[in-house]
C-alpha positions, 0 to 999 in steps of 0.5 A: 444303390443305384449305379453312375449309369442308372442316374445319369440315364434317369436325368437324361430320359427326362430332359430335352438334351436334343434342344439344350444349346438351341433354346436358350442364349446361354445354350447358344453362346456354348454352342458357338463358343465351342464350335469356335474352339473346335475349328482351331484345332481341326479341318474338314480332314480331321478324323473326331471322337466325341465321347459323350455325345449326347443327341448329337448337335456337334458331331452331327454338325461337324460330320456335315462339314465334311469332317469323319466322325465317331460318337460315343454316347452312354445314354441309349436315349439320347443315342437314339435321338442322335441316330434319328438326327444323323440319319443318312449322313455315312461320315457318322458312326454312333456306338453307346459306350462309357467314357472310362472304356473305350477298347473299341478304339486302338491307340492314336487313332483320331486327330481330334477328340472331345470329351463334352459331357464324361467330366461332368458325371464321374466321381471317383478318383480311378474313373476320372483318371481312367477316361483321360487315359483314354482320352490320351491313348486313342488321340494321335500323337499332337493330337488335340483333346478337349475336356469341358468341365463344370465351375463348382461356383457356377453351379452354386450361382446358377443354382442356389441364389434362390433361398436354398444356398446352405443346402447347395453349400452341403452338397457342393463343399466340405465344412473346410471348403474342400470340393466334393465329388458324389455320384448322387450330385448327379453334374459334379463341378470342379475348381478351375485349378483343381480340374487342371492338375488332374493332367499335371502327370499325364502325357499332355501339352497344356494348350489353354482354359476357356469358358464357353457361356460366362454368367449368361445362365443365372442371368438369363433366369431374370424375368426382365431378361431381353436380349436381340439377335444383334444384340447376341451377335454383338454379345458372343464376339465379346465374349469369345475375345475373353473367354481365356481370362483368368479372372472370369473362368470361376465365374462360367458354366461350362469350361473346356480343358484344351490340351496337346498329346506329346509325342 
């Protein structure tokens, strides 16, 4: 059977994850959603571990701000694009790791870290647990960490509505309607709820839950679907100032998990 590592890499060496959040508009309202989050919590002197980098398009932008940078990526292709991307910039330092493993770094080391992508591909209860051990453990005290993880029902909207739903449902949920988490699922998606009592007992400050990019993906997959740059403009401002609603937080793509190390 193949290995966590073996399918994440599979997808990713077949997909243009360097381009993601530049190609499309609901890959730009996450981008500058996050980005909006990010500069809330940390300033031109924060020290930043991103864990699960990808090809590099935040850490890369905020070691341009001046910001001193670590990125952690467990695909060498996307690793090798980030390395070719960052060239020349000496407040970047780029090493291939997993998220459940992150020994290189000692206890309370970064101001602020980011977890953009581990969430999405662990599975097992003692690997989901043990990256955000780490996470927690390499932060600073008071420190910041965001988590972004998956709506399971986004997954099932942007996914499923095109004549195979059943087939979505088999593999997204129990027959009780219990959320499933598999490795072959390859992006596993989570319960807003759910994903937030994953921290219940964990030495953390629950800061806030936001969405980053709403219902954006499906619709943007109708063939009348038109949207100018002020329009996008206009659009990404809306829907920053609702991004904490609890109401629409099922209905977005992507989530981030804001949360405070304790002292």
């Amino acid at each position: 059977m193949s290995t966590r590592k073996e399918i994440v890499s599979g997808f990713y060496e077949q997909y243009d994850e360097d381009g993601r959040t530049t190609r499309t508009r609901h890959g730009q309202l996450e981008y500058s959603t996050t980005m909006t989050y990010i500069h809330r919590y940390a300033t031109k002197h924060s020290k930043i571990l991103e864990v699960g980098a990808g090809t590099g398009r935040y850490s890369i932008a905020l070691a341009k701000e001046g910001m001193d940078v670590t990125a952690v990526e467990l695909v060498e292709n996307n690793l090798e694009v980030l390395r070719e991307n960052s060239k020349g910039i000496t407040n970047l330092k780029s090493f291939q790791g997993d998220a459940t493993d992150l020994h290189r770094f000692p206890d309370n080391s970064f101001d602020v870290t980011l977890f953009f992508g581990p969430m999405y591909h662990l599975y097992e209860s003692c690997e989901v647990n043990c990256a955000i051990d780490e996470a927690i453990r390499v932060t600073k005290p008071t420190g910041v960490i965001m988590f972004a993880f998956i709506s399971v029902f986004a997954i099932m909207y942007a996914n499923y509505f095109y004549g195979n739903w059943a087939e979505g449902q088999e593999e997204n949920f129990t027959k009780d309607y219990q959320v499933r988490h598999f490795k072959e699922q390859l992006f596993t998606g989570y319960d807003v709820t759910e994903f937030e009592e994953l921290f219940r007992e964990k030495p953390v400050e629950w800061i806030t839950t936001a969405g980053v990019d709403g219902l954006m993906e499906p619709i943007e997959m109708r063939p009348d679907f038109s949207m100018t740059d002020k329009e996008f403009e206009a659009f990404a401002k809306w829907y920053l100032a609702f991004s904490e609603k609890r109401e629409l937080l099922g209905n977005t793509n992507h989530l981030l998990y804001i949360c405070r190390k304790q002292v």
